[in-house]
C-alpha positions as a printed Julia matrix, in Angstrom:
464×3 Matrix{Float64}:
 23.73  110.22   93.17
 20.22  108.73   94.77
 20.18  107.79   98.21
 20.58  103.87   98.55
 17.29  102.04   98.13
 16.54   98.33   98.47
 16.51   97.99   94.18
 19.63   96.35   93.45
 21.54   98.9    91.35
 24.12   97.78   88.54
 27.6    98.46   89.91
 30.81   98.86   87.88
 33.09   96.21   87.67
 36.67   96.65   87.95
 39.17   94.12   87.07
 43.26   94.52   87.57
 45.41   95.31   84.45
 48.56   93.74   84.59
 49.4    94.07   80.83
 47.26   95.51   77.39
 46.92   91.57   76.92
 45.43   91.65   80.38
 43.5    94.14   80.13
 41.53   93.2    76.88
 40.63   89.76   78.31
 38.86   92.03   81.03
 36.84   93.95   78.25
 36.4    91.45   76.26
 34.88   89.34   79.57
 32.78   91.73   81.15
 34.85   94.31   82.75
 33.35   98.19   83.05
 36.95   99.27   83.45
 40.34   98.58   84.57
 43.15  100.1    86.79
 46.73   99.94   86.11
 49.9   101.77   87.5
 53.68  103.01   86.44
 55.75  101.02   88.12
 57.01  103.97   90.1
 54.23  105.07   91.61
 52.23  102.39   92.12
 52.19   99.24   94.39
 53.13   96.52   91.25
 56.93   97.46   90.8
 57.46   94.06   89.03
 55.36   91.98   86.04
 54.31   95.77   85.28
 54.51   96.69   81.69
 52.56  100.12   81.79
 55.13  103.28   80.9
 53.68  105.75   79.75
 53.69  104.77   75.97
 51.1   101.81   77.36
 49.58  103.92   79.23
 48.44  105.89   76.31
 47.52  103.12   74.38
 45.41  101.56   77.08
 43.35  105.01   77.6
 42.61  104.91   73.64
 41.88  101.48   73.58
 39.62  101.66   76.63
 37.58  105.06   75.38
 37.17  103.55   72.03
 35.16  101.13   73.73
 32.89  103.22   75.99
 35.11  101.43   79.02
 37.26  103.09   81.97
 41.11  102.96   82.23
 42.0   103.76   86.16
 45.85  104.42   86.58
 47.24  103.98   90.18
 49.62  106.03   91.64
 49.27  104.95   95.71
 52.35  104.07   96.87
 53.06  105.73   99.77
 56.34  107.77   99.05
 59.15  109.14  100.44
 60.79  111.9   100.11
 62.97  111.16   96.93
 59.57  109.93   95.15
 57.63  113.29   95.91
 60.64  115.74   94.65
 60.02  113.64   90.92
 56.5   112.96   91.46
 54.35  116.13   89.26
 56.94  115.78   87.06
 56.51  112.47   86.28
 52.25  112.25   86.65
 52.26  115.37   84.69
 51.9   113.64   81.36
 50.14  111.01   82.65
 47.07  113.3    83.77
 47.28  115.01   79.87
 46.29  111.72   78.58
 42.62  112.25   80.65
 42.46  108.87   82.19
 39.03  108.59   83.65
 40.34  108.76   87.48
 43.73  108.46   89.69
 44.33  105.98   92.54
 45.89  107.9    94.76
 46.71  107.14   98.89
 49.06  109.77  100.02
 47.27  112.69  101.43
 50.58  115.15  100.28
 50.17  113.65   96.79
 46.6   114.43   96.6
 47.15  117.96   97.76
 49.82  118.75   95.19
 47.78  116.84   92.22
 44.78  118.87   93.38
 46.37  122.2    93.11
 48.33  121.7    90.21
 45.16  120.89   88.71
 43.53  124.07   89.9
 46.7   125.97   88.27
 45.41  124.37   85.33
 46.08  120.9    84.92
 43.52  118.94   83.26
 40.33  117.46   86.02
 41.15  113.93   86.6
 38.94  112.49   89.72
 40.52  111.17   92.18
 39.97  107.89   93.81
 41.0   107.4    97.48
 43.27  103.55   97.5
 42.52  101.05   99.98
 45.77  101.92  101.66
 44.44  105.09  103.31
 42.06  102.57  105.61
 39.14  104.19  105.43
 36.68  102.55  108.02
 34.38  105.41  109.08
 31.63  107.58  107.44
 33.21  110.69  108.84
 36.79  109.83  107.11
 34.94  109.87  104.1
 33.18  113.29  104.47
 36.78  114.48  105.64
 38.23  113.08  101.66
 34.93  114.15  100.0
 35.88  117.87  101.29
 39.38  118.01  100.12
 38.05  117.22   96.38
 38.33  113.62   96.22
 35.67  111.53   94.2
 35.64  108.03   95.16
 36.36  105.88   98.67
 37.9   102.32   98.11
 36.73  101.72  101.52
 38.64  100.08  103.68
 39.19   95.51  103.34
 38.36   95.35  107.48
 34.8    96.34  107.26
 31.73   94.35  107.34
 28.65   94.65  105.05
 26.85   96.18  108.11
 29.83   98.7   108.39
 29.34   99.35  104.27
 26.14  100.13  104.42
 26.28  102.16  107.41
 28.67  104.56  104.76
 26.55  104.67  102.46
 23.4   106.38  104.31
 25.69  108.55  105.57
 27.35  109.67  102.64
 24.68  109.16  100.04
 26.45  111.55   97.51
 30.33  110.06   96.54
 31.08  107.3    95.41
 32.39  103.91   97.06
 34.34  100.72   95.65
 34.83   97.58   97.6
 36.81   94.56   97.13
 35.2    91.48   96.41
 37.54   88.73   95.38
 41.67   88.61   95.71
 44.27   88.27   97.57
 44.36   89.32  101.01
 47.15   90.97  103.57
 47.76   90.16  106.78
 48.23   93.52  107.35
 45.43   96.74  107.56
 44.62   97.05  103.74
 48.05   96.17  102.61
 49.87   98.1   105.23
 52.92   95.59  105.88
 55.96   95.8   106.54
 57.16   92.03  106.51
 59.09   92.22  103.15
 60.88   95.39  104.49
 62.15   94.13  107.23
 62.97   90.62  106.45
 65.18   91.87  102.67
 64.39   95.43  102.49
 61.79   94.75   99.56
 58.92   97.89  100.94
 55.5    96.28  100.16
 54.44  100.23  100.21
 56.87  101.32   97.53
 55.46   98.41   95.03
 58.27   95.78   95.78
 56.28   93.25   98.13
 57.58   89.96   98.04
 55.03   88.43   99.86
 57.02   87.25  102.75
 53.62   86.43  104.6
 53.59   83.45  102.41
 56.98   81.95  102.75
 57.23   78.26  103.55
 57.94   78.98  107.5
 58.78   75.82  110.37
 57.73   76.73  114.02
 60.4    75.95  116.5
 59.63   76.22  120.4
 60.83   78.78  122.77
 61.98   79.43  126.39
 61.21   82.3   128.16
 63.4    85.62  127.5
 66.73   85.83  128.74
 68.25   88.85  130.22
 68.5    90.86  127.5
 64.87   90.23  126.4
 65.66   87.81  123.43
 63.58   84.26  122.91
 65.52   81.28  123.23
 64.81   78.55  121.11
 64.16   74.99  122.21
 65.23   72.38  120.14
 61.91   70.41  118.63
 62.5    67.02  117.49
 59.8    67.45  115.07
 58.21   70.47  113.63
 55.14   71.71  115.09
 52.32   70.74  113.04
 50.0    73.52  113.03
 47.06   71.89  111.07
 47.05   68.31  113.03
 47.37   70.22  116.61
 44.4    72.52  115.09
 42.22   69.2   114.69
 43.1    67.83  117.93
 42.41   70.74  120.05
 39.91   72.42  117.97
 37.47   72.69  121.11
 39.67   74.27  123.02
 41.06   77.18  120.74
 38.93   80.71  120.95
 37.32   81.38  118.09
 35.21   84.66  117.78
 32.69   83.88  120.4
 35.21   83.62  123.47
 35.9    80.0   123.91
 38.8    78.71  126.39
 41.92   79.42  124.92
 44.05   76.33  124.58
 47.32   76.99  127.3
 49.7    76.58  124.29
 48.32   79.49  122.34
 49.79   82.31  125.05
 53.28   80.77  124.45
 55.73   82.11  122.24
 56.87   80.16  119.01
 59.85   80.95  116.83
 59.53   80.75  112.99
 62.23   79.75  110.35
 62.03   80.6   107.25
 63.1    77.82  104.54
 65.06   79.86  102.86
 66.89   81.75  105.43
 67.95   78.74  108.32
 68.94   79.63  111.48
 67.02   82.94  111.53
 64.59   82.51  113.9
 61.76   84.89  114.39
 59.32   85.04  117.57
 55.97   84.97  116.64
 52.78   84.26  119.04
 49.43   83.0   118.49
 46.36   85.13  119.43
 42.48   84.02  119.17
 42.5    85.16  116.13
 45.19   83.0   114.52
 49.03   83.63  113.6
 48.99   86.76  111.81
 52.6    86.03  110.2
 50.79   82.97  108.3
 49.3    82.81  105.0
 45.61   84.53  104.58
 43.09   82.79  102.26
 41.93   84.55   99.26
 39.03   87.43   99.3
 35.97   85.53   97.9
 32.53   87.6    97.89
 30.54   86.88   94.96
 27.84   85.46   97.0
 27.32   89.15   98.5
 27.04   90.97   95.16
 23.7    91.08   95.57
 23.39   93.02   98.59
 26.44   95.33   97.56
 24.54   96.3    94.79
 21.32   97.24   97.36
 23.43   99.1    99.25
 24.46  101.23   96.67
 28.26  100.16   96.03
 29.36  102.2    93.09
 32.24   99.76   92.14
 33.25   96.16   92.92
 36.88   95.58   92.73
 39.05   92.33   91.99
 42.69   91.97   93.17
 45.26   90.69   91.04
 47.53   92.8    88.74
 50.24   90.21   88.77
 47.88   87.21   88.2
 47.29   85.44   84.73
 45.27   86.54   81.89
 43.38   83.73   82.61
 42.52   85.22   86.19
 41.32   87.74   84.31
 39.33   86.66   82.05
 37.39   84.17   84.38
 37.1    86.63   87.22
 35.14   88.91   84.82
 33.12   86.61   83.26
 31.94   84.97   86.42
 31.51   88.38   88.52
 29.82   90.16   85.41
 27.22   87.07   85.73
 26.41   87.64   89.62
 26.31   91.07   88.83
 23.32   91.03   85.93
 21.96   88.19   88.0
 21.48   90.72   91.3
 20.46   93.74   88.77
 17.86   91.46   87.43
 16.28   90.19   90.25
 17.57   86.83   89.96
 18.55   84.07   93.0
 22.53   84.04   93.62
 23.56   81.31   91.7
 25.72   78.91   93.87
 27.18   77.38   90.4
 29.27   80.43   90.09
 31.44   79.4    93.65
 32.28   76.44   91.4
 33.2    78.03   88.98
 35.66   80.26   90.89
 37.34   77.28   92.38
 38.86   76.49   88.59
 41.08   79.56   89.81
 44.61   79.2    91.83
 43.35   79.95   95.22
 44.85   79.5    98.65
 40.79   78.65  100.26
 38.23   81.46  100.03
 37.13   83.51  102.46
 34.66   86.12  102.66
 36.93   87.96  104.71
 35.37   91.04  107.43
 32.06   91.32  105.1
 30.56   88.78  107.33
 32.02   87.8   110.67
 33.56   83.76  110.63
 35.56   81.54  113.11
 38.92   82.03  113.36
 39.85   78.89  110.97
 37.54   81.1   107.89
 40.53   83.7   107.9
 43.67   81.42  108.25
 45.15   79.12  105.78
 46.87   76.84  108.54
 47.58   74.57  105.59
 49.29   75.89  102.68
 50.84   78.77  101.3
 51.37   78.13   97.66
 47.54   78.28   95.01
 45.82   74.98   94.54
 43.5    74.46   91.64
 40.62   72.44   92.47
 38.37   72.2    89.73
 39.59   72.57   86.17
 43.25   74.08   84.66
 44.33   76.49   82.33
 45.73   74.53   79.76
 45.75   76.64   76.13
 45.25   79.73   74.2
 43.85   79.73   71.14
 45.86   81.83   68.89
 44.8    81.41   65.57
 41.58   79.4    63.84
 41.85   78.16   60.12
 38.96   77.68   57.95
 39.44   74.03   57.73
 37.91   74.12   60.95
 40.9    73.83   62.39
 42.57   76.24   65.83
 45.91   76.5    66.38
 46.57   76.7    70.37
 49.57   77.85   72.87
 49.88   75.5    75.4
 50.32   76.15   79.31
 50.1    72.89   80.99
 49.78   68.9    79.75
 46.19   67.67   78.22
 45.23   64.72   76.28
 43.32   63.22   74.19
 40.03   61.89   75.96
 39.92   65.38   77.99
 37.29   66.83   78.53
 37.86   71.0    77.8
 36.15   73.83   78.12
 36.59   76.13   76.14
 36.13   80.06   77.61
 35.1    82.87   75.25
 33.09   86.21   75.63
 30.19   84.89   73.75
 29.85   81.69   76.27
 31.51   78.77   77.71
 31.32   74.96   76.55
 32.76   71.65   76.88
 34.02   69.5    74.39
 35.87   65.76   74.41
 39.09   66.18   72.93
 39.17   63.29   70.23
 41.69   64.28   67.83
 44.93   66.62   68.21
 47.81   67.11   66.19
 51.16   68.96   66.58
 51.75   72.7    64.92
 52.73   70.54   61.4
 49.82   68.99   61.44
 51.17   65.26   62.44
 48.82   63.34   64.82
 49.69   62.99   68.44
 47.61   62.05   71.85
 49.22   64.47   74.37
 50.43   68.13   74.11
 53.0    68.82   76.49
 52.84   71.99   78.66
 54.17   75.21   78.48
 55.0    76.42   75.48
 54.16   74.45   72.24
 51.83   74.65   69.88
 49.58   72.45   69.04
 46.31   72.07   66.79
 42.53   70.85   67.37
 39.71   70.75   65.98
 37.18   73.7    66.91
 33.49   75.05   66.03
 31.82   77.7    67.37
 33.01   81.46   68.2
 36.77   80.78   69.28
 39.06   83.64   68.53
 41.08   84.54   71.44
 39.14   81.73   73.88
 40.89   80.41   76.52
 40.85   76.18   77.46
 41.06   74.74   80.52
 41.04   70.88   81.37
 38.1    69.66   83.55
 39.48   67.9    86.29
């Protein structure tokens, strides 16, 4: 590897696999490879099809097509999970996937010696769960053997490129679009504690998101609990962030408002009368929901810096995630390698996608309010909605699609496919036996349309 230069170098793009469906709409979109996990072993315990039977299949698929298949193993285990663990990665590493996610440093160091005992040379990639944040953490992982850094979700671009000149020679990945913990790099303990789900043994059920009311609170009593105070209205966090928005800190050391140093109780919808102290600090309520990683507006200078790899969350997300993540990353990517202007169309583009608000997250540093979803914890689509697949074209001219949600005649759709986007006006649709009708209900029917152009396997999604 060159030292990092100011020419914008082309970096790989990584998208989450999910499923072999998934993973194909990544290929087919743009992807340079994909990472995927046994349940096991990796953080995605649930909507995880890969055994080791797709496992295999995805490696084959993926080298047939001069792509990458990544498998991640980075949970962070105990001691039940190491006494099966070489047996189990064993014939995993025999298939010769092109790297290992790995966090656990006792993992690594068994996987590495195994492999000098014989095992096949799989490189290993360092997870975003070891938090690396320094360049001399990464020399430390460089001299135990390991091949990449997925540096660390807290750093800013500053930090990144401070890495990079000085470790010129391994590579480094960084997240740039996803969901995002409140934790360090997906560190949390939340959906332990609150049912004993461990977000670090692949069974998070993201308990930061939970549809919490905030209920006031005395001061301890004697034995050092929070009493509550009954409210006779819940605390509305987004009108008293309006009101007093002056008076909150943000990052530049503003008065703090009295009312953030006090402490709140949450409950839970789901679990009443279990009331949980929380408090505020100038940098929000870290219990709350965190908007979603957006960063496509720094791919350019990621790829000056040198970034070997620019990863998207999202293994349990949709296939259409997938597909339009790739597509519109792959574009800021060729744009940046080619010397082109950031093109502001593509933040447009991304809002089509279930977010929860975008945020550039520690790349740059924001107000307070740039981190925090104060308003909602459940994705909102903004701009346009998945609404079909197209499964099957005819040569009449004709495509047969699988619906997802409602769309109309007088729509107008685009329609999403590796070879380019368009929009059409829906004018005519009929049902799967071919009798005319004006709306297809949602998910799942089939229905039929009328479609030119390269369609196989395109995706539609209703402007809005």
């Amino acid at each position: 590897m060159t030292s990092p230069t100011t020419s914008p170098r082309s970096p790989e793009l990584l998208l989450p696999a999910g499923s072999l469906a998934k993973m194909r709409a990544a290929y087919d979109f743009g992807a340079d490879a994909v990472y995927a996990g046994q349940p096991r072993y990796s953080l995605r315990a649930r909507n995880n099809e890969f055994r080791l039977e797709q496992i295999a299949q995805g490696i084959g698929e993926a080298h047939a097509r001069g792509k990458k298949f990544f498998v991640t193993s980075n949970l962070l285990p105990h001691n039940d999970k190491v006494r099966t663990y070489l047996r189990d990665i064993e014939p995993v590493i025999a298939l010769k996937p092109d790297a290992l996610i790995m966090a656990d440093p006792g993992l690594i160091m068994m996987v590495r010696e195994q492999m000098e005992r014989g095992w096949p040379e799989v490189p290993i990639h360092l997870s975003v769960q070891a938090n690396t944040v320094n360049w001399a953490s990464v020399k430390f992982w460089q001299k135990v053997g390991v091949a990449r850094i997925i540096l660390s979700r807290e750093l800013s671009l500053d930090e990144v490129e401070a890495i990079r000149n000085e470790c010129p020679d391994i590579e480094l990945e960084v997240f740039v679009h996803g969901a995002l913990c409140i934790a360090y790099s997906g560190r949390c303990l939340l959906s332990g504690y609150f049912n004993r789900r461990d977000p670090n043994q692949g069974t998070c059920t993201n308990a930061c998101r939970w549809d919490y009311k905030t209920q006031n609170a005395s001061d301890q009593n004697d034995v050092g609990e929070v009493q509550p105070i009954k409210m006779a209205d819940d605390f509305n966090f987004a009108q008293a962030q309006q009101e007093d928005e002056s008076a909150f800190a943000a990052c530049g050391g503003s008065p703090r408002h009295p009312l953030a140093d006090k402490v709140y109780l949450l409950e839970e919808s789901q679990r009443p009368g279990q009331l949980m102290p929380v408090m505020e600090d100038e940098h929000g309520t870290y219990i709350m929901n965190s908007k979603d990683l957006r960063a496509i507006e720094h791919v350019g200078r990621l790829a000056r810096i040198g970034v070997d790899s620019l990863k998207i969350e999202g293994r349990t997300k949709s296939l259409y995630y997938v597909a339009r993540t790739a597509q519109i990353y792959r574009r800021a990517i060729d744009d940046a390698v080619a010397g082109r202007e950031f093109n502001p169309e593509l933040l447009l583009e991304l809002e089509s996608l279930a977010n929860r608000g975008y945020t550039a997250g520690f790349l740059e540093r924001r107000p307070t309010q740039d981190y925090q979803n104060y308003i909602s914890g459940h994705s909102e689509m903004h701009r346009s909605q998945f609404v079909a697949e197209v499964v099957a074209t005819h040569p009449d001219g004709w495509a047969e699609l699988l619906t997802m949600n409602r769309f109309s005649v007088g729509d107008t759709l685009e329609i999403i496919h590796p070879s380019g986007n368009r929009q059409i006006v829906l004018e005519t649709l009929q049902d799967a036996e071919g009798r005319p009708i004006t709306v297809s209900p949602g998910n799942p029917h089939r229905v039929r349309m009328p479609l030119s152009g390269p369609c196989d396997g395109a995706l539609v999604a209703r402007m809005m």
